[in-house]
N, C-alpha and C positions, 0 to 999 in steps of 0.2 A: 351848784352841783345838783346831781338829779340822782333820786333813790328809785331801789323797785324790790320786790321781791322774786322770789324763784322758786319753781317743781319742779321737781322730776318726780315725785308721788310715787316714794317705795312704801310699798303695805304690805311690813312681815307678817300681818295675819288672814291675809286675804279680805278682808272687810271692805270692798272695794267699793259697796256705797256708802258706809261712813266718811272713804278716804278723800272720794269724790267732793260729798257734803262739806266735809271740814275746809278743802281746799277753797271751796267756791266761798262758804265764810270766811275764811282769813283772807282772801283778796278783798273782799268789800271792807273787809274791817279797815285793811292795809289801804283804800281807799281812802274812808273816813278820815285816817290818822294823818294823813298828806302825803303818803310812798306816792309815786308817778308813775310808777308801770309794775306790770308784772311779765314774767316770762318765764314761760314752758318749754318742757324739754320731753322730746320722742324717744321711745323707746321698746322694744319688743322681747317678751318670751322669757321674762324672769324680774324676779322677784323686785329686783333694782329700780325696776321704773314699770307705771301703769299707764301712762300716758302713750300708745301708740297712735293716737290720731290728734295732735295738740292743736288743728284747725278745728277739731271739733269741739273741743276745751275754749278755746281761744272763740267761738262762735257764742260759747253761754257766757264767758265771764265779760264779751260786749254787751249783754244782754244788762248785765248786772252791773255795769260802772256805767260812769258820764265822760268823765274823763281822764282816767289813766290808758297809758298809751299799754299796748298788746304785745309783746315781744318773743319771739319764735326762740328758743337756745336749747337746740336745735332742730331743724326740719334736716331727717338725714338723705341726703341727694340722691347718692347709692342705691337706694331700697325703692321706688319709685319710676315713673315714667314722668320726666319732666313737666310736662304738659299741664298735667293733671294737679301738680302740686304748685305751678303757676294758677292755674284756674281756683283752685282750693283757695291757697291766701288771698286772691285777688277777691275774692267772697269776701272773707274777714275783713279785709280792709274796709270792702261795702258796708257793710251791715254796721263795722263799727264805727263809721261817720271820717273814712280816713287815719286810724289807729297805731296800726299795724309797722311795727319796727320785724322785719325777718331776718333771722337770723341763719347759714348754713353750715353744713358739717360733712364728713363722708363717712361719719359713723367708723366706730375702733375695736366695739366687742363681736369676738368669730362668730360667736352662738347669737346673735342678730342676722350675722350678714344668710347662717344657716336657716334659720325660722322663718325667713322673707324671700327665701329659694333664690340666694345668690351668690352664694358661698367663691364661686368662681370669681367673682368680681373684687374681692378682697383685696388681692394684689394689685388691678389697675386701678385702684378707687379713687385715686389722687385725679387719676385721668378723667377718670365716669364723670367725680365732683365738678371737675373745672368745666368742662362741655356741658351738663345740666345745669351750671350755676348761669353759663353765659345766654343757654334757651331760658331761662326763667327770666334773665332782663331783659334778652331781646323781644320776649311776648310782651312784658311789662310795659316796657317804652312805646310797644305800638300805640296807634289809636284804634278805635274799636273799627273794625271794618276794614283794619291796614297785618296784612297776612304776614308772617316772619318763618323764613327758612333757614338753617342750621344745616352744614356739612361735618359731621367729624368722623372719627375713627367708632364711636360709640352707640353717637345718636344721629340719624337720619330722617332730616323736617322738613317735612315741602309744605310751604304756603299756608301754615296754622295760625287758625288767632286766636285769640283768648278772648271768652267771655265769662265772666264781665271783665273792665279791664279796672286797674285800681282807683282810687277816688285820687290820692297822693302822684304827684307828676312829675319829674318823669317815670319815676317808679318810689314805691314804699321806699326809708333806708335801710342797705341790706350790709348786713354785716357776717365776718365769718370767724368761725372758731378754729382755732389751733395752737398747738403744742409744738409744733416744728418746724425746723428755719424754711423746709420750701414751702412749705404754707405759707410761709412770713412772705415769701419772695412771690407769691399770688397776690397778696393783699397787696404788698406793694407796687407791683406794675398794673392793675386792676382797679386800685384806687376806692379799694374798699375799706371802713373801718374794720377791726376784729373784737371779737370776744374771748376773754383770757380769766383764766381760775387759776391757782393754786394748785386743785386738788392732788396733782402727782409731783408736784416738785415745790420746793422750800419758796419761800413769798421772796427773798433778796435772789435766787435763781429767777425768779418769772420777773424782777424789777429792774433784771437787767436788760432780757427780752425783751422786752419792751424798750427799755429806752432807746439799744439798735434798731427796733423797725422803727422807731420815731426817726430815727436820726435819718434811716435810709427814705422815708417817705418825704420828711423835710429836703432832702437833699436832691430830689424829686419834683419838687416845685408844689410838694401841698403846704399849703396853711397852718405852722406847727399850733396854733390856739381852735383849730378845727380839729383835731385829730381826736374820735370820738371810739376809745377803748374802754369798753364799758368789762367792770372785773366781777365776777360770780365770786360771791367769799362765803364759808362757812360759819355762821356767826349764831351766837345764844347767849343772851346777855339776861344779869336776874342780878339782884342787891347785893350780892356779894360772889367773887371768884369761888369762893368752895362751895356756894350752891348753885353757882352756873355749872360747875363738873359735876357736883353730883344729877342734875337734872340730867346730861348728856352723855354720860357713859356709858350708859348699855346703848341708845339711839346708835352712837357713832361707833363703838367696836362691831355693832351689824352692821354697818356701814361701810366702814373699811373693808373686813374681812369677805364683805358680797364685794367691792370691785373689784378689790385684790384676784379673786378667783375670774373676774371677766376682761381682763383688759389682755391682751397679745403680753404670751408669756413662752419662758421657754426654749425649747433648739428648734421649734419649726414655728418662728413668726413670721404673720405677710410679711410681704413685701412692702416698705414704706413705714413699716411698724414700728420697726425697729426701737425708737427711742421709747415707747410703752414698756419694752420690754428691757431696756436700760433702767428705768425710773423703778420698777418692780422688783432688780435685782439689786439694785443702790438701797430699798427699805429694807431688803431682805436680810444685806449686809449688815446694813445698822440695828439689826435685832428685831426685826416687824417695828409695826406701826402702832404706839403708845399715845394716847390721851398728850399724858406729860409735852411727848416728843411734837405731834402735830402739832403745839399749841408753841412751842419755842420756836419753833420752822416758821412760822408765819400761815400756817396751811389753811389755818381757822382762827378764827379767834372764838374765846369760850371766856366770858369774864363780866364786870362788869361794867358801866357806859362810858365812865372817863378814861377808863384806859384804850377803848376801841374810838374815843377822840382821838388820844395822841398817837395812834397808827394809823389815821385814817388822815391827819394833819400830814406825818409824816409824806403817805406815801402822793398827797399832792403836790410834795416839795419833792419828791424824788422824780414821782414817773410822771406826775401831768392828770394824777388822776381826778376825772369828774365826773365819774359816773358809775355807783356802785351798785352793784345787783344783791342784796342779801338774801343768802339762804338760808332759810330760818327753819324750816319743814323736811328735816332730814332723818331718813333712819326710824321713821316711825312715831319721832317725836309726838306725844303728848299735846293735844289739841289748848289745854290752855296755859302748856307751857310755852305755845310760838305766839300766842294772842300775849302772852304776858313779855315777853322777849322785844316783839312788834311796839306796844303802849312802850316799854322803857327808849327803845329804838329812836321814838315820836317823840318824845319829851325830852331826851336830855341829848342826841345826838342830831337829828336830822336840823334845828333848829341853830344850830354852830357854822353849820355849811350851805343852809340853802341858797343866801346868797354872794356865795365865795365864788370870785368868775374863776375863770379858764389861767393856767398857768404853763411855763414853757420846765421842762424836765430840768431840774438843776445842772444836769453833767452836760446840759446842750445850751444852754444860756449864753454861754462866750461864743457857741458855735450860731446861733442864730441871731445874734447881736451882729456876729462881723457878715453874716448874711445880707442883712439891713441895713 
């Protein structure tokens, strides 16, 4: 199995070079201790996330490792001129000696798509995403000197090429994030892995997701022991369960309570949104979003190491999982209380699974047995 950590670097106090600093320490630390990647995530125009340029993030923390791999979660497609964000990562991959895992998204909160003057684009963004996702591999795939043109509804490419082109051939692996079945049905005719969190829906909700697009992708002719879904989990582990809640309760009710206010809410959600705005009114129902509650759902885990074994056991016997993203740096958390979360992380968890291989999803075992 392979670990990593994860930013989105929300800084409720503005201290945006502390936040920076602290970031680029816990990656090297998160080096030392044996994590394999890290991965960033973009974001614009509030408070939630500082990271609007994470190739540029992504350009100093190569500076700063040997060998953890670099992971994009995510470059949002939406907000950008293809081109350019092909050319950008294709840099990172440079510099960092072939790195670079990218990951895609079309981006969910209105007050982004508004800050990045493209507010119109909201409701086609499934479309924009999937035509800039397909220019971002088709420049990737060239060879340098070999021109790639694009016809869509959206985007309009005569004879571009990228410089530089990536060090990884035929291109970096590019993976995509989503929460909804047609995003599922991109990934799966497309043939791409995905990226998948919790954070808006209950962990046995996302465990079944998953196992459908396994099953459709298997049934598709991939490789069900290749299928490389890497899970973003909310995690803060310390010596015992009642002082891992107390370290995290103020972090994570800032937490909630900023997305809750940014994700498509409401009687005038895009188009496409829809379900953000389902999952918003399902907490709503249940009485907001509690410490307590997040942590019975599966949404996070908050505790301490042997207990986030036997869910992490679990869920490679259910979903197939082997490859977990920890977010440790959430909410403004306490610089050494992710350094201390990280050290427990190292010692009594990553060391159970590093080398535990690849497994087939329990509920699909008789279905790919009789494949065989």
């Amino acid at each position: 199995m392979r670990f990593g950590v994860f930013y989105v670097l929300e800084c409720p106090d503005h201290d945006f070079s502390r936040a920076y600093r602290e970031m680029l320490a816990q990656i090297s630390y998160a080096e030392h201790l044996g994590f394999d990647e890290v991965w960033l995530a973009e974001h614009h125009g509030s408070d939630y996330g500082s990271m609007p340029s994470p190739q540029v993030a992504a350009a100093a923390v190569a500076e700063r490792t040997e060998r953890m791999r670099i992971g994009i979660a995510v470059s949002n497609l939406t907000f950008d001129w293809p081109v350019r964000v092909a050319e950008d990562y294709a840099m990172v991959d440079v510099l960092s000696g072939g790195r670079l895992d990218f990951g895609a998204g079309r981006g969910y909160q209105p007050g982004e798509f508004h800050n990045m003057g493209v507010g119109d684009r909201q409701d086609v963004s499934r479309e924009v995403f999937a035509e800039a996702l397909e220019i971002i591999r088709g420049l990737w795939s060239r060879k340098t000197g070999e021109p790639f043109s694009f016809q869509g509804e959206h985007f309009d490419i005569d004879a571009v090429e990228c410089r530089p082109t990536p060090v990884q051939r035929p291109t970096p692996p590019m993976y995509v994030a989503s929460i909804s079945p047609q995003t599922f049905d991109l990934v799966a005719s497309q043939g791409y892995n995905m990226l998948i969190t919790p954070t808006l829906m209950t962990l046995p909700e996302l465990n079944r997701l998953v196992v459908d697009i396994k099953r459709k992708l298997i049934a598709g002719g991939r490789d069900p022991l290749s299928l490389d879904f890497p899970m973003n989990w909310q995690i803060h582990l310390a010596g015992s369960a009642e002082e891992a809640v107390e370290n995290v309760a103020e972090p994570l009710a800032w937490y909630y309570r900023n997305v809750l206010d940014l994700v498509p809410s409401g009687p005038d959600v895009p188009r496409t949104y829809e379900r953000y705005a389902e999952l918003v009114a399902a907490s709503e129902e249940a009485g907001g979003l509690t410490l307590d509650g997040l942590r019975e759902s599966g949404v996070l885990y908050v505790g301490e190491p042997e207990g986030l074994v036997a869910e992490i056991e679990t869920l490679h016997q259910e979903t197939g999982l082997q490859h977990l993203i920890c977010w440790m740096r959430f909410g403004g958390l306490a610089h050494e209380k992710v350094l201390s979360s990280l050290e427990l992380f190292a010692e009594h968890v990553l060391p159970r699974f590093r080398d535990r291989p690849p497994v087939v999803p329990r509920a699909l075992r008789d279905e790919v047995a009789a494949i065989r």
